[in-house]
TIRO-2110 file (N, C-alpha, C; in Angstrom, 1 decimal):
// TIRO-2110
156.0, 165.1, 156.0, N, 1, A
156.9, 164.2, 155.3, CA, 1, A
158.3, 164.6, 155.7, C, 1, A
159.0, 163.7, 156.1, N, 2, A
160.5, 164.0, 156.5, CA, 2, A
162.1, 163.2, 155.8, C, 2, A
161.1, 162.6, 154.9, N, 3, A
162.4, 161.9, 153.8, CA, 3, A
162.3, 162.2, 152.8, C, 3, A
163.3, 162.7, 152.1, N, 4, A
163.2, 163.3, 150.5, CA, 4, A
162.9, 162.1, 149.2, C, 4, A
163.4, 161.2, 149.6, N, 5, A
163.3, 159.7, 148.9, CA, 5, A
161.9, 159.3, 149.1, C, 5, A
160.7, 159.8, 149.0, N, 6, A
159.4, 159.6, 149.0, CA, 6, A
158.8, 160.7, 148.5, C, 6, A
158.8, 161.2, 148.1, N, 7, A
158.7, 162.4, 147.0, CA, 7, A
158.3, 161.2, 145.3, C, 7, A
157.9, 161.8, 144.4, N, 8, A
157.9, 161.5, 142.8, CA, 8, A
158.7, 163.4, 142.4, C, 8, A
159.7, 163.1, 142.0, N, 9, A
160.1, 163.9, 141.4, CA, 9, A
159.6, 164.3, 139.9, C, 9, A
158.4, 163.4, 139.4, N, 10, A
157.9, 163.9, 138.0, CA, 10, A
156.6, 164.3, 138.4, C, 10, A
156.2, 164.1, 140.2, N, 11, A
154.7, 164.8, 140.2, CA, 11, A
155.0, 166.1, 140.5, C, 11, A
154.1, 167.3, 139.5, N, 12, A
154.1, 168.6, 140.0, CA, 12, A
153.3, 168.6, 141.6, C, 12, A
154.3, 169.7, 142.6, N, 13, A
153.6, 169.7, 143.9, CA, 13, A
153.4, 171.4, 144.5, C, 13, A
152.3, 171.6, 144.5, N, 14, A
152.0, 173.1, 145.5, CA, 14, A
152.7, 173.7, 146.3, C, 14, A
152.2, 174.9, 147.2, N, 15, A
153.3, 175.4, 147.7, CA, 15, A
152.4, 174.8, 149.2, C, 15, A
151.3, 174.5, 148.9, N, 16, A
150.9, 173.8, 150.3, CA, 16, A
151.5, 172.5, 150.7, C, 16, A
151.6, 172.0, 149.7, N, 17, A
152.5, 170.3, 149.8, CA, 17, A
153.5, 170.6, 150.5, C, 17, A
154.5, 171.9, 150.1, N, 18, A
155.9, 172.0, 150.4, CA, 18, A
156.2, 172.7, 151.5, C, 18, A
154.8, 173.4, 152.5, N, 19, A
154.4, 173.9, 153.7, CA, 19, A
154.4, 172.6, 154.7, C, 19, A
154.5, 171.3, 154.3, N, 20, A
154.3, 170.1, 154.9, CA, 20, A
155.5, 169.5, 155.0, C, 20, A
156.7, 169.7, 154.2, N, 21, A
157.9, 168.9, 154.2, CA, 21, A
158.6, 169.2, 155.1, C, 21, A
159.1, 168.7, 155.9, N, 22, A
160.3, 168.5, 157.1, CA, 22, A
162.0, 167.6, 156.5, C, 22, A
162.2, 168.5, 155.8, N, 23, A
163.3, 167.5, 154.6, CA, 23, A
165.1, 168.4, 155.6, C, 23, A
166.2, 167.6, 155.6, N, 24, A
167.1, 168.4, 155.9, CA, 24, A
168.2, 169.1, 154.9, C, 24, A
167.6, 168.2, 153.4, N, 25, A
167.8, 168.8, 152.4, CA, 25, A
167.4, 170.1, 152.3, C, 25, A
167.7, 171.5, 151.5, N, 26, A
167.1, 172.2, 151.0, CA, 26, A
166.6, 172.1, 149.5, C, 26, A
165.5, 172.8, 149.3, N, 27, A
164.8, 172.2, 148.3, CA, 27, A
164.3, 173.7, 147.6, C, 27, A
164.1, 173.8, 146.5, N, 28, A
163.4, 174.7, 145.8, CA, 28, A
162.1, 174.4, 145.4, C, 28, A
160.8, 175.0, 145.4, N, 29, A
160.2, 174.4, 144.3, CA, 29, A
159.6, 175.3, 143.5, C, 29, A
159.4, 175.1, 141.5, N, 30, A
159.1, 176.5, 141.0, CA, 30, A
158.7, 175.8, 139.5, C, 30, A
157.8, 176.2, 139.9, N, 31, A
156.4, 175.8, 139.1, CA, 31, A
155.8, 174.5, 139.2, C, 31, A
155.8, 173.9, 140.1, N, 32, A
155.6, 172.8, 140.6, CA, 32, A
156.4, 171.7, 140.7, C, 32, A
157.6, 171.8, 140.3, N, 33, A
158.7, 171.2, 140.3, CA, 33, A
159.5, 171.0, 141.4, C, 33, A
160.7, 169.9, 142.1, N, 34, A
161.2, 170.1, 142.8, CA, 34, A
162.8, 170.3, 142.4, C, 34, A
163.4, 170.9, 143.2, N, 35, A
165.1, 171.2, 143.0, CA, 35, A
165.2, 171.3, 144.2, C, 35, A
167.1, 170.3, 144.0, N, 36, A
167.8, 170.0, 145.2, CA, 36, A
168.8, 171.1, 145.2, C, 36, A
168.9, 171.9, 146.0, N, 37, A
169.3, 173.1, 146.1, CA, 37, A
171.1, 172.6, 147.1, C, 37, A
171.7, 172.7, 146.6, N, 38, A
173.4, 172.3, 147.1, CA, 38, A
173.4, 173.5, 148.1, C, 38, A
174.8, 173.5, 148.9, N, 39, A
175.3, 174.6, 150.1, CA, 39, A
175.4, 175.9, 148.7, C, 39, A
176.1, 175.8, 147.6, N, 40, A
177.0, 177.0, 147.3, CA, 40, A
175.8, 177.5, 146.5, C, 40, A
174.7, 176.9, 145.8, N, 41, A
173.2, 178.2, 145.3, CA, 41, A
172.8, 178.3, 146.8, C, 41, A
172.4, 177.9, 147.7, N, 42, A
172.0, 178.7, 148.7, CA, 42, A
172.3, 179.3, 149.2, C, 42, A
174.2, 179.2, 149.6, N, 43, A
174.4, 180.7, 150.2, CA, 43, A
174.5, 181.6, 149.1, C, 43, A
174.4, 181.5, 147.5, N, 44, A
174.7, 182.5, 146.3, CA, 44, A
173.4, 182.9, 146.7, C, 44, A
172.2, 182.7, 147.1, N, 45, A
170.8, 183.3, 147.2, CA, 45, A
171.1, 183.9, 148.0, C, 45, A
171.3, 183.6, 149.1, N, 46, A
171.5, 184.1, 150.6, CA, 46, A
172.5, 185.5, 150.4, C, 46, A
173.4, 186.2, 149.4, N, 47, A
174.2, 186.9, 149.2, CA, 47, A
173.2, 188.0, 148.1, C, 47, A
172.5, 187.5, 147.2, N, 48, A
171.8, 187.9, 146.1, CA, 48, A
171.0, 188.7, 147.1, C, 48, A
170.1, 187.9, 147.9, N, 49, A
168.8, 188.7, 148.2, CA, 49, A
168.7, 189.6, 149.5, C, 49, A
170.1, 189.1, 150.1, N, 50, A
170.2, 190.3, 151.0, CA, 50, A
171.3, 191.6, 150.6, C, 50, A
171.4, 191.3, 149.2, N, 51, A
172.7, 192.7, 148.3, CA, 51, A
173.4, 192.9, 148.9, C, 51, A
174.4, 192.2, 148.8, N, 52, A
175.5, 192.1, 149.3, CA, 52, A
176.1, 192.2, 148.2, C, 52, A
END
């Protein structure tokens, strides 16, 4: 799948579903849930998990 706009945002989805997406969004997913992840939490992840 490569368009985020074809998703259901109230269906819970696996981590195999989300092994399949080709989105240019970034996306979280956590507990089956989806989150649209913006530039400034990803680079804050990107800073967190490399300890900085």
């Amino acid at each position: 799948m490569t368009d985020f706009t074809h998703l259901d945002l109230n269906k819970s989805y696996t981590y195999a579903d989300y092994l399949t997406w080709r989105f240019q969004e970034r996306l979280e997913l956590i507990k089956g849930k989806i989150f649209i992840m913006n530039r400034n939490q990803f680079l804050l992840k990107c800073v967190i998990t490399s300890g900085l």
